[in-house]
Backbone as a chain_set.jsonl record, in Angstrom:
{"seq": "XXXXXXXXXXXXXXXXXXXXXXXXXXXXXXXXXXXXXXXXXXXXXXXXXXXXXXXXXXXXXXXXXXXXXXXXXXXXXXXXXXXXXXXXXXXXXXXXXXXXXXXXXXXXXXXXXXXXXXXXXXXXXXXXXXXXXXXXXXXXXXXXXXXXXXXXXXXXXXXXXXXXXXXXXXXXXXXXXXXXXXXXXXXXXXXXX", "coords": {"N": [[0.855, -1.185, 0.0], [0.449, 1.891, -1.152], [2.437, 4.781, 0.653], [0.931, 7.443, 2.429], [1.019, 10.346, 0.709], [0.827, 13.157, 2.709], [2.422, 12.015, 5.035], [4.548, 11.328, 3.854], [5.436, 14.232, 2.611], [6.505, 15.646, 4.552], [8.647, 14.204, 5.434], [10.589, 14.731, 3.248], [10.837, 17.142, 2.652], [12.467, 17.22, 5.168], [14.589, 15.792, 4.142], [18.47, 15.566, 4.296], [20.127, 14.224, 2.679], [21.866, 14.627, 1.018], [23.651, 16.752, 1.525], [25.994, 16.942, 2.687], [27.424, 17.462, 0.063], [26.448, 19.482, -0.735], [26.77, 22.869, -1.993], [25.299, 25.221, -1.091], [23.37, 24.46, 0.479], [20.74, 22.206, 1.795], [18.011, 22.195, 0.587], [14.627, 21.265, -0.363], [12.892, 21.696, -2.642], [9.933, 21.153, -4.499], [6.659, 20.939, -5.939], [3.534, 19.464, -4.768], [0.334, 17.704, -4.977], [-2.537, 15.396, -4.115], [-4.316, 15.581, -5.232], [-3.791, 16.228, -8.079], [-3.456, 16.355, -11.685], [-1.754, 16.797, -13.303], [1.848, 16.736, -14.464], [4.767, 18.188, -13.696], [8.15, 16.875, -14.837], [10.954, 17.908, -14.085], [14.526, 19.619, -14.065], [16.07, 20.351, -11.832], [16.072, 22.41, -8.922], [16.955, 25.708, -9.76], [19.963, 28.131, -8.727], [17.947, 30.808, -8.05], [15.26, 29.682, -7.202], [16.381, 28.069, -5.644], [16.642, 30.236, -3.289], [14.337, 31.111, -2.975], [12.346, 29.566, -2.368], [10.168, 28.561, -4.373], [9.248, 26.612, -7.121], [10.139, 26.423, -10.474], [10.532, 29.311, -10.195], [11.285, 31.573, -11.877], [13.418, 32.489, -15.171], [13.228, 30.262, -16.503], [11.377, 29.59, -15.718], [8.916, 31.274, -16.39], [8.584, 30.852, -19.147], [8.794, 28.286, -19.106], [5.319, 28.495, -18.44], [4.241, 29.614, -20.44], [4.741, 28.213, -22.686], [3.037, 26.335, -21.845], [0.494, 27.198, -21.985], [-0.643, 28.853, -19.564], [-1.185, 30.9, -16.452], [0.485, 31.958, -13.857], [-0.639, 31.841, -11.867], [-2.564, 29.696, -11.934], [-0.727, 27.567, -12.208], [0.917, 27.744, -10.19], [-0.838, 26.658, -8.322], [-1.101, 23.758, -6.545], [-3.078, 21.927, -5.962], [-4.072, 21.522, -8.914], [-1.384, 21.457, -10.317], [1.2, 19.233, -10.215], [4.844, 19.459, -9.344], [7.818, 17.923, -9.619], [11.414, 17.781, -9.724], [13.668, 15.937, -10.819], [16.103, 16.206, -8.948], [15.621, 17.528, -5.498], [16.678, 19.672, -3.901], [18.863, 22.418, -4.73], [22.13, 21.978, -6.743], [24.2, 23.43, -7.214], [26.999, 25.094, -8.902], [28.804, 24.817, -11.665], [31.051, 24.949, -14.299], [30.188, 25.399, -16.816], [27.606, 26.341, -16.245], [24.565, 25.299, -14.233], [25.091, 22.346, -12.06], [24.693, 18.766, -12.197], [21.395, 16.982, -11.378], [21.838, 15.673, -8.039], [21.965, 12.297, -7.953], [21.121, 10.771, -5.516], [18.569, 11.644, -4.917], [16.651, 11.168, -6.341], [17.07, 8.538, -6.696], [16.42, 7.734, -3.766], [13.324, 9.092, -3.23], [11.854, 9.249, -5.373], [9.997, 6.865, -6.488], [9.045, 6.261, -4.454], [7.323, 8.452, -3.723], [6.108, 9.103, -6.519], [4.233, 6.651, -6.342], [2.633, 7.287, -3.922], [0.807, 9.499, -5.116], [-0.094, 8.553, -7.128], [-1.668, 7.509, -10.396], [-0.985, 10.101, -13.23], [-2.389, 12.665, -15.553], [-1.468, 13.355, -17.549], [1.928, 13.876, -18.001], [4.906, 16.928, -17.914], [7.571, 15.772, -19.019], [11.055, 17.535, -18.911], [13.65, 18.147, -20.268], [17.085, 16.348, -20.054], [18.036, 14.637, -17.851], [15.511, 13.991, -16.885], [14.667, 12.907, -18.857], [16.291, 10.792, -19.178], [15.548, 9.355, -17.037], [12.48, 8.772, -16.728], [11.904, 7.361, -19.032], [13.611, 5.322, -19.68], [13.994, 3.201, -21.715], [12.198, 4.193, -24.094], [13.268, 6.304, -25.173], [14.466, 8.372, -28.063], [18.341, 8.793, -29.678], [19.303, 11.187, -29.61], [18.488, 14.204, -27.376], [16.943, 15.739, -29.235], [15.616, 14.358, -30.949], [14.44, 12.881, -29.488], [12.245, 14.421, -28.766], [11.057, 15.478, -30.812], [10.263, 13.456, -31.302], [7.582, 13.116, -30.36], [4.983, 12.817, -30.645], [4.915, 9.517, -30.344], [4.903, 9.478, -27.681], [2.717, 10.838, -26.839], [-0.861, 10.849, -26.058], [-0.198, 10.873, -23.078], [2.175, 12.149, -22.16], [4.498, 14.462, -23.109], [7.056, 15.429, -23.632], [10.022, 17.226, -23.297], [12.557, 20.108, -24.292], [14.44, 21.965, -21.927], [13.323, 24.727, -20.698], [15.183, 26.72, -19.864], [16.886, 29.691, -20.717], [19.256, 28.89, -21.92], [18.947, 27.487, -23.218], [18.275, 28.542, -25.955], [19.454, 28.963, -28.835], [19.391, 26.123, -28.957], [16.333, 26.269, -29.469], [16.095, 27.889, -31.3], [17.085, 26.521, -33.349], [15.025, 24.641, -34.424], [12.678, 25.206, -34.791], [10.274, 23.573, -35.558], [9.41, 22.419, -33.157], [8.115, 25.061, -31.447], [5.969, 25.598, -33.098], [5.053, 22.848, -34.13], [4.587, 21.181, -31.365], [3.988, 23.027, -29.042], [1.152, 24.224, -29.561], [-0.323, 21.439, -29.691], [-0.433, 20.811, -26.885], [-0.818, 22.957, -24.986], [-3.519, 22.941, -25.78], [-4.21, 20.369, -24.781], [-3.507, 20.311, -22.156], [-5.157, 22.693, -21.698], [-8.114, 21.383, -21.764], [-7.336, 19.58, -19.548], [-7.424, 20.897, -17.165]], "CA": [[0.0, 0.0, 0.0], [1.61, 3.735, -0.808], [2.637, 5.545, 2.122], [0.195, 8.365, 2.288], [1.444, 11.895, 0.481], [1.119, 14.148, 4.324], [3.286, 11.734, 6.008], [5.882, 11.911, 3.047], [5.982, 15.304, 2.103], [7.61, 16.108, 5.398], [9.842, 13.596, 5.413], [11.082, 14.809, 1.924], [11.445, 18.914, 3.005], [14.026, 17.892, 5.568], [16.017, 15.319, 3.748], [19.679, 16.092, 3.807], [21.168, 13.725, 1.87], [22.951, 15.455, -0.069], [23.94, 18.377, 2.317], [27.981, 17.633, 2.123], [28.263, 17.98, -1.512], [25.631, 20.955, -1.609], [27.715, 24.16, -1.007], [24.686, 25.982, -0.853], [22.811, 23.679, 1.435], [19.384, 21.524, 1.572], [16.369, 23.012, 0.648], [13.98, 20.791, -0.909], [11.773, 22.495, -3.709], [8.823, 20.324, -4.957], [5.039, 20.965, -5.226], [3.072, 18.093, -4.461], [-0.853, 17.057, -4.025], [-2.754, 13.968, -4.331], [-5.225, 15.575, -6.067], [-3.276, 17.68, -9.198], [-3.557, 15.516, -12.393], [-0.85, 17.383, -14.358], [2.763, 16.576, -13.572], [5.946, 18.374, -14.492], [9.029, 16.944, -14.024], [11.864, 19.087, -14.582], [15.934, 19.108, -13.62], [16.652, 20.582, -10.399], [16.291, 23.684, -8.503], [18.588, 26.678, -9.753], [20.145, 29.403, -7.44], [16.783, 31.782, -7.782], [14.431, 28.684, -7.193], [16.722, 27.521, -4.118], [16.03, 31.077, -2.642], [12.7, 31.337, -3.129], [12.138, 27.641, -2.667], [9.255, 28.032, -5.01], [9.739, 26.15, -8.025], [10.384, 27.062, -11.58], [10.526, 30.989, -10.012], [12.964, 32.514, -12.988], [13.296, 32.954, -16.591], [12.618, 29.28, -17.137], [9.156, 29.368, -15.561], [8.055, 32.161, -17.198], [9.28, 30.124, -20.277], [7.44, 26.959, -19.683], [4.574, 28.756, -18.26], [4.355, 30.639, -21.936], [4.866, 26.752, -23.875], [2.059, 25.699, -21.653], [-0.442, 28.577, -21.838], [-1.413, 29.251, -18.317], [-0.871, 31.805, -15.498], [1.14, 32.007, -13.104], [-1.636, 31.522, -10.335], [-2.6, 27.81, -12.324], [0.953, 26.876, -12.432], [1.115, 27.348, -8.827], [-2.255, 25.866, -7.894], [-0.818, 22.402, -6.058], [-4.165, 21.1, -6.262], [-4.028, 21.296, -10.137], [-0.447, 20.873, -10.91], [2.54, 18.626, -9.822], [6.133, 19.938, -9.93], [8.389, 17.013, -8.783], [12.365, 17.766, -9.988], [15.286, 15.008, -10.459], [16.887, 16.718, -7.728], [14.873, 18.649, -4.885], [18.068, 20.714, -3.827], [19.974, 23.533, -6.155], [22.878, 21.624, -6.624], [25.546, 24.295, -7.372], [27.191, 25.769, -9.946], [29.686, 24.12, -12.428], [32.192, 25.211, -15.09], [29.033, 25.656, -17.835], [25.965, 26.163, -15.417], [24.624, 24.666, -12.826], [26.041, 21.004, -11.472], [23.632, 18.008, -12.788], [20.622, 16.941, -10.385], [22.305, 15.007, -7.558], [21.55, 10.785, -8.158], [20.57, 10.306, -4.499], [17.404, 12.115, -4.467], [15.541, 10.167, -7.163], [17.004, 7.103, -5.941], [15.358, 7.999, -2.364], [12.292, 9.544, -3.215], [10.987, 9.067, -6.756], [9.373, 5.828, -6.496], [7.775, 6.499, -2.994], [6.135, 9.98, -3.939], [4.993, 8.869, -7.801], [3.058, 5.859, -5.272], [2.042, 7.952, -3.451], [0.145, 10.372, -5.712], [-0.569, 7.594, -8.282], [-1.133, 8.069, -11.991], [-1.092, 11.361, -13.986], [-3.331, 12.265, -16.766], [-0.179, 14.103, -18.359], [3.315, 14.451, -17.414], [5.79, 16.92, -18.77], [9.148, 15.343, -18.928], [11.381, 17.977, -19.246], [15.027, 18.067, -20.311], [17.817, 14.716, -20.659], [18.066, 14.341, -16.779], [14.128, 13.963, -16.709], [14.084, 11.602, -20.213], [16.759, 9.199, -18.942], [15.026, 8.669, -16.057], [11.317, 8.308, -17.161], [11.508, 7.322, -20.553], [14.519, 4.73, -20.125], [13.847, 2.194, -23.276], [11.621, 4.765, -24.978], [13.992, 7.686, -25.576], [15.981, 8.18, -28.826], [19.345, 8.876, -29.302], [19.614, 12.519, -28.812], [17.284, 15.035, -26.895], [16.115, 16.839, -30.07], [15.083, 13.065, -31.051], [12.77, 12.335, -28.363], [11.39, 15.357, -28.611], [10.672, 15.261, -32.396], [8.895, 11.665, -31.928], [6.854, 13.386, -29.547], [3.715, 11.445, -30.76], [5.382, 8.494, -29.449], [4.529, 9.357, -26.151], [1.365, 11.336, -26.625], [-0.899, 11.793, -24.948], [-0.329, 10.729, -21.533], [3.697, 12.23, -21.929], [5.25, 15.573, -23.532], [8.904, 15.284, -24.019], [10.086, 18.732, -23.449], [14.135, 20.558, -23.857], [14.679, 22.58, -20.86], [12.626, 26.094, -20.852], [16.534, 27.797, -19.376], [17.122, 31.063, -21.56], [20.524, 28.933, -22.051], [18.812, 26.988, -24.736], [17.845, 29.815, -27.155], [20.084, 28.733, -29.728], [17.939, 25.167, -29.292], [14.741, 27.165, -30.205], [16.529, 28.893, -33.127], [17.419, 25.284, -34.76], [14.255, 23.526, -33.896], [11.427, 25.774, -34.955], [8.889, 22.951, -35.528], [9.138, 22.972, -31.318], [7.174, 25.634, -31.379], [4.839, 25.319, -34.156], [3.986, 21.617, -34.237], [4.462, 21.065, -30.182], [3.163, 23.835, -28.708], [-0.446, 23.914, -29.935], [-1.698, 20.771, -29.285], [0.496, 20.768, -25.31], [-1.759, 24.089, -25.05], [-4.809, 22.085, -26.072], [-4.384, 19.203, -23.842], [-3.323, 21.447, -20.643], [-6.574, 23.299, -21.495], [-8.721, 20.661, -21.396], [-7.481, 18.922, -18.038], [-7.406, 22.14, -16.16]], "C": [[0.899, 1.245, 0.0], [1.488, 3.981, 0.901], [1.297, 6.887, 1.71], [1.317, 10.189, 2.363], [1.443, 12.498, 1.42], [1.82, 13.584, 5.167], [4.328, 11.625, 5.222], [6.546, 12.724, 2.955], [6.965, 16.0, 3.47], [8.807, 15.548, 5.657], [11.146, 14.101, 4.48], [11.708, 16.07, 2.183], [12.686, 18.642, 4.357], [14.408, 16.589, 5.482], [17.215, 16.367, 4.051], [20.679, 15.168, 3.836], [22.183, 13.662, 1.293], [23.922, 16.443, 0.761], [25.558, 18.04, 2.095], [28.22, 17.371, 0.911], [27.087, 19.305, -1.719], [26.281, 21.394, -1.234], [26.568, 25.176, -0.696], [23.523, 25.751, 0.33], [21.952, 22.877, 1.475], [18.563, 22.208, 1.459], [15.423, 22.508, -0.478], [12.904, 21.527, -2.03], [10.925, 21.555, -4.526], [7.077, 20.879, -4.724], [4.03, 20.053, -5.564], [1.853, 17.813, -4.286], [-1.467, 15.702, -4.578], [-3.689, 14.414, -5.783], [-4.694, 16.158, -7.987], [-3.498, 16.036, -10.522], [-2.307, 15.741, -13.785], [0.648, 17.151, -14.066], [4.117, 17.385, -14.809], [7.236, 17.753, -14.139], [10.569, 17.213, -14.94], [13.884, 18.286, -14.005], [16.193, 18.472, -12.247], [16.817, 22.24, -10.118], [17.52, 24.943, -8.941], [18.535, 27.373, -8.396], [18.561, 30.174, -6.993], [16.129, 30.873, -7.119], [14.886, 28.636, -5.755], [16.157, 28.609, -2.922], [14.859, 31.603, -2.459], [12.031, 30.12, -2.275], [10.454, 27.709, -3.871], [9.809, 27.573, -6.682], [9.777, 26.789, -9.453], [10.233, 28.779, -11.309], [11.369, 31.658, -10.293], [12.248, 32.194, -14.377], [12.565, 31.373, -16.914], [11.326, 29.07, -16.911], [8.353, 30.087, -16.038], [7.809, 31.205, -18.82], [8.266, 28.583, -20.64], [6.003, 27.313, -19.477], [3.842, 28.91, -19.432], [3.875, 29.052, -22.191], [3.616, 26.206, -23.054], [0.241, 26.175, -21.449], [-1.151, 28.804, -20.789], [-0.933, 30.038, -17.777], [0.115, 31.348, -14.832], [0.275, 31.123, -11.128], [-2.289, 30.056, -11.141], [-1.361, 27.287, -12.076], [0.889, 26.664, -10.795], [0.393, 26.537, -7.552], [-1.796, 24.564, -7.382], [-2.023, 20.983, -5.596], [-4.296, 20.582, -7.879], [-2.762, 20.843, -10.9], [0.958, 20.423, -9.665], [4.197, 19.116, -10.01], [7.477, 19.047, -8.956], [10.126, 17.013, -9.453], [13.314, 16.42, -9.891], [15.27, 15.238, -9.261], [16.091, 17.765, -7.176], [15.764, 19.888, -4.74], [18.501, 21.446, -4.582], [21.326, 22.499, -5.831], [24.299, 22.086, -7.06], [25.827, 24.528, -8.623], [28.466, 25.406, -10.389], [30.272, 25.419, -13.553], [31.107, 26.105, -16.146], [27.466, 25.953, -17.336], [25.876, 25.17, -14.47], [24.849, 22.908, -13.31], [24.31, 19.77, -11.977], [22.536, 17.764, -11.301], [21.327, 15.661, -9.582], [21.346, 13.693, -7.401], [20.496, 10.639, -6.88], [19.481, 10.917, -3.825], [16.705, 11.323, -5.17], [16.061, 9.199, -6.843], [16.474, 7.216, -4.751], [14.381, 7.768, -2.644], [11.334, 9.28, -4.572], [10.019, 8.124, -6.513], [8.582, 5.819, -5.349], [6.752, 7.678, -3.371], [5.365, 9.294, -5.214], [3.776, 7.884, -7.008], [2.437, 6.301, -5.073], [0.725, 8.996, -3.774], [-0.553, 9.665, -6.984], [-0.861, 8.317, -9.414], [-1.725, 9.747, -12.677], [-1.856, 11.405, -15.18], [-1.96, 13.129, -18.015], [0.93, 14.708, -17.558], [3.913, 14.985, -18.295], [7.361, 16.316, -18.238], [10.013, 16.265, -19.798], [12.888, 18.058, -19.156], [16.135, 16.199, -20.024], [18.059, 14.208, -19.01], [16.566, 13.833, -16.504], [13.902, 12.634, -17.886], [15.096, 10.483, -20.311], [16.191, 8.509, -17.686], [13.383, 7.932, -16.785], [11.409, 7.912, -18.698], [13.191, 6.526, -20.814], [14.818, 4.063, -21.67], [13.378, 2.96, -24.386], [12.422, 5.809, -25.712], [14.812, 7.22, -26.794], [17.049, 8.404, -28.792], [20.15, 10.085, -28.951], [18.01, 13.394, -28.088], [16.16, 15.659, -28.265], [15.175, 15.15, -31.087], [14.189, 13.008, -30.776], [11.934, 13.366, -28.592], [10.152, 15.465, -29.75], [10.03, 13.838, -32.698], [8.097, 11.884, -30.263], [5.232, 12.531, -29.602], [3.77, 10.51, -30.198], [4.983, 8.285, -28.094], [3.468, 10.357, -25.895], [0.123, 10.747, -26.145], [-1.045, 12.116, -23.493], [1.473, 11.956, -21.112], [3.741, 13.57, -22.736], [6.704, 15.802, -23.043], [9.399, 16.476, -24.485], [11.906, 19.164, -23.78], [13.906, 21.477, -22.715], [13.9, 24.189, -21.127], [14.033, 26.961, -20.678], [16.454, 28.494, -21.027], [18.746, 30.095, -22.359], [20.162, 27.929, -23.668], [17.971, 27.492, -25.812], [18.249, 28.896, -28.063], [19.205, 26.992, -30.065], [17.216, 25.523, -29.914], [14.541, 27.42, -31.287], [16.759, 27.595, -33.931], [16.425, 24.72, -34.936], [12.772, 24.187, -33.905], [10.28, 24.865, -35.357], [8.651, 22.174, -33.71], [7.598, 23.382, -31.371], [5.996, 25.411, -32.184], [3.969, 24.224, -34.343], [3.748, 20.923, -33.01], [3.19, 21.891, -29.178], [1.748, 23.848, -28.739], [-1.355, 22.806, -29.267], [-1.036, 20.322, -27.652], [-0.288, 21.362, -24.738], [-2.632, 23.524, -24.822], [-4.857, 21.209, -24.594], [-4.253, 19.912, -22.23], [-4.939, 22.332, -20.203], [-8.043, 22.529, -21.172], [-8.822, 19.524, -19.673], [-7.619, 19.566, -16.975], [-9.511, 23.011, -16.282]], "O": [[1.771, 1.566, 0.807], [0.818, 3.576, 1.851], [0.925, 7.02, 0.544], [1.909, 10.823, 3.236], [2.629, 12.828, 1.423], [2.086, 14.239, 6.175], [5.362, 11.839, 5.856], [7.772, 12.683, 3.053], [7.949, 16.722, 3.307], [9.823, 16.142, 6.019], [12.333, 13.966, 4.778], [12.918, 16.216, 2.012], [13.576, 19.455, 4.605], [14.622, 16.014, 6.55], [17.098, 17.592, 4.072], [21.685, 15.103, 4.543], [23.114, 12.877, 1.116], [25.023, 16.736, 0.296], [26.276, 18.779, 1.421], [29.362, 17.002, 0.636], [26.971, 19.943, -2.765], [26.813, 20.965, -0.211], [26.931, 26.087, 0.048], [22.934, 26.647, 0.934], [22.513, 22.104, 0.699], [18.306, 22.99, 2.374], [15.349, 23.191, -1.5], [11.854, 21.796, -1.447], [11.58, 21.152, -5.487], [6.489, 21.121, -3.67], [3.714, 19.926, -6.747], [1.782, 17.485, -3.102], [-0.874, 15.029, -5.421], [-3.758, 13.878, -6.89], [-5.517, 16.377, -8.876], [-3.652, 14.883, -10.12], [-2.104, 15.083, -14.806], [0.754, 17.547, -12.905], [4.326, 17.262, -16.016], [7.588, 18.066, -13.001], [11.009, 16.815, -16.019], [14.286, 17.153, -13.74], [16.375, 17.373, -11.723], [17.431, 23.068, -10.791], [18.671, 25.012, -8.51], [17.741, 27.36, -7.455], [18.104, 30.122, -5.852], [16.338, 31.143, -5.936], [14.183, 28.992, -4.809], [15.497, 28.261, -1.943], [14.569, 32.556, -1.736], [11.047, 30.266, -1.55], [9.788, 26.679, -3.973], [10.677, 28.207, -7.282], [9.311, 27.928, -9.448], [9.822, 29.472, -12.24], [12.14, 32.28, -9.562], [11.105, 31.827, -14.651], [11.483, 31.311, -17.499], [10.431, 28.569, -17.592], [7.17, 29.781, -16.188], [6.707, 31.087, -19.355], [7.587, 28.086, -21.539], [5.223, 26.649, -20.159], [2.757, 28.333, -19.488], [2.726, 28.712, -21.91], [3.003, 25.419, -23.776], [-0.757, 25.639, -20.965], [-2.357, 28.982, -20.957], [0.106, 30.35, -18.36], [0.662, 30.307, -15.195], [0.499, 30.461, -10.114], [-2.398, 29.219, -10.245], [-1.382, 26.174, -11.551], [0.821, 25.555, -10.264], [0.753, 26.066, -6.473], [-2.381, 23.817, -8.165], [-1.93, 19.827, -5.185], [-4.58, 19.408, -8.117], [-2.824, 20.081, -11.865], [1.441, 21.033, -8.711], [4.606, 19.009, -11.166], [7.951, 19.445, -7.892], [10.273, 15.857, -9.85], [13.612, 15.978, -8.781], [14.556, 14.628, -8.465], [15.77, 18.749, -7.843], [15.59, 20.934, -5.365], [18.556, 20.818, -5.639], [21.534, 22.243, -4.645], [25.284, 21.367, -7.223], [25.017, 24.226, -9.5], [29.379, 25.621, -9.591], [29.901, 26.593, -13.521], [31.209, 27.327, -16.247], [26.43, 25.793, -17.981], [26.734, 24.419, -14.007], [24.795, 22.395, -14.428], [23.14, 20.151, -12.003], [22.851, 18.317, -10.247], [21.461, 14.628, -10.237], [20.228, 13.783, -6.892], [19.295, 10.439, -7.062], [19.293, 10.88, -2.609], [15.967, 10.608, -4.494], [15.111, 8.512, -6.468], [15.647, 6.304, -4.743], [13.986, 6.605, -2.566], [10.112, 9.146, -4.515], [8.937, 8.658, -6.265], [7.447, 5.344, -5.361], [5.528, 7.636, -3.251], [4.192, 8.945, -5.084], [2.595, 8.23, -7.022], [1.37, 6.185, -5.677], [-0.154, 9.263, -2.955], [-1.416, 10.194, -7.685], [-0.496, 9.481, -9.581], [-2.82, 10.267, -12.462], [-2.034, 10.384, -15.843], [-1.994, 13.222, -19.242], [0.925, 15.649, -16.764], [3.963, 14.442, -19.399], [7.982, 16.53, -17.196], [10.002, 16.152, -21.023], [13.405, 18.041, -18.039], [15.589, 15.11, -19.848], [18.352, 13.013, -19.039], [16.605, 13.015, -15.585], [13.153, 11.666, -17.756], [15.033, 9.53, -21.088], [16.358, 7.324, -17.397], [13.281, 6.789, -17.232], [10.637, 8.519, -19.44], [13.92, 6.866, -21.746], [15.664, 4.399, -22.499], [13.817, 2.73, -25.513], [12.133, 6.092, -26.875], [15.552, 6.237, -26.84], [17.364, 8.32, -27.605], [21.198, 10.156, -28.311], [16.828, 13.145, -28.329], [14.958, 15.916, -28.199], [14.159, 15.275, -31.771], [13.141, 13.043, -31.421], [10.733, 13.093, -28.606], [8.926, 15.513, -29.658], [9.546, 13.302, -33.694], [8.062, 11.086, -29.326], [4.638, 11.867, -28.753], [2.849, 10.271, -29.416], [4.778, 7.222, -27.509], [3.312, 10.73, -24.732], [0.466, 9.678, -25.641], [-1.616, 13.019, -22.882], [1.742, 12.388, -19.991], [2.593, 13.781, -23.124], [7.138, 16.383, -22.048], [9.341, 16.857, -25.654], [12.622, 18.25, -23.371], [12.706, 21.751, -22.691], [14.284, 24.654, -22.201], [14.065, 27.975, -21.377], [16.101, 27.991, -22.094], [19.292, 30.657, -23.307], [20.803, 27.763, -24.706], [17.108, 26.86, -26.421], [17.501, 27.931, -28.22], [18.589, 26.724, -31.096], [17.241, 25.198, -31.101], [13.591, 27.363, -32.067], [16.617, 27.633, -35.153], [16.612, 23.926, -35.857], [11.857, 23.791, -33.183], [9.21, 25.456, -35.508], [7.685, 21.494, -33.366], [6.528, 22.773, -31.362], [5.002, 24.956, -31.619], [2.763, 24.247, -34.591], [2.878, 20.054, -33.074], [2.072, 21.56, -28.785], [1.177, 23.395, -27.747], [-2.422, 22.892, -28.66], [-1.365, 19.171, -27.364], [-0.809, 20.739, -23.813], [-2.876, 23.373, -23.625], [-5.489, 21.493, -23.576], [-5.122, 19.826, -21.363], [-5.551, 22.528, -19.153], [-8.92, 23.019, -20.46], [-9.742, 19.018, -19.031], [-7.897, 19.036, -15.899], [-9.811, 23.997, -15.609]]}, "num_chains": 1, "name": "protein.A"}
């Protein structure tokens, strides 16, 4: 039998698993209810995000907010939508951007919380940390792949690249993204909400 989501979610806000390789520290960022039917799941907390702790709260959330056509006040709604990261923690800042989502949170927690909250009527899976996890066997051989056999995993799935400002130059190669993604992502978001 799942554990029940209100005796999890506290367990989960003070992990610190991770805490001696964070330099910035633990601070779990996830938003979680039983009831939401929409699920995103994304990298891992950046710097802004960690200080906030609310999730996607930067350029990239404006970003997916936009690709998914809702507000700000739906997005945040934790009755309506799920926002469950790789990695709860910001996990620092590397050579090229931030440090990948540290392993030993989704090995913890993944498999107890998805239980917990049981099935989604649409998840986005967003970015190659998010589509080697969920989408082991299914994924092709690069990101712009999976993305582009997006049908494949319609319409319970949406196989997203990262909303970060850092993948512009993505956007700019990959204009049937927008055009043949977008729309019906829109659609389906509009209808479960």
């Amino acid at each position: 039998m799942p554990e029940k989501l209100e005796n999890l979610l506290p367990e989960i806000r003070a992990c610190r698993i991770c805490e001696p390789y964070l330099t910035d520290g633990c601070r779990p960022v996830l938003q979680v209810s039983s009831s939401a039917r929409i699920l995103i799941v994304g990298q891992a907390p950046g710097r802004r995000v960690h200080e906030s702790g609310i999730p996607f709260d930067d350029a990239s959330g404006d970003r997916l907010r936009d690709w998914m056509g809702i507000s700000r006040e739906i997005f945040y709604d934790e009755s309506r939508i799920n926002i469950i990261p790789m990695g709860f923690c910001f996990p620092g800042t590397g050579k090229s951007g931030d440090l990948p989502p540290r392993k030993e949170c989704a090995e913890t927690w993944r498999k107890r919380l998805f239980a917990s909250i049981g099935e989604m009527d649409l998840t986005l899976v967003i970015g190659t940390y998010a589509i080697d996890w969920h989408l082991p066997n299914a994924k092709k051989k690069t990101l712009t792949e999976t993305v582009k056999a997006w049908q494949d995993y319609w319409p319970n799935l949406a196989v997203l690249p990262h909303p970060s400002p850092r993948n512009n130059i993505w956007l700019r190669r990959n204009p049937w993204f927008e055009t043949d993604i977008l729309p019906p992502l829109k659609d389906r978001i509009r209808a479960l909400l």
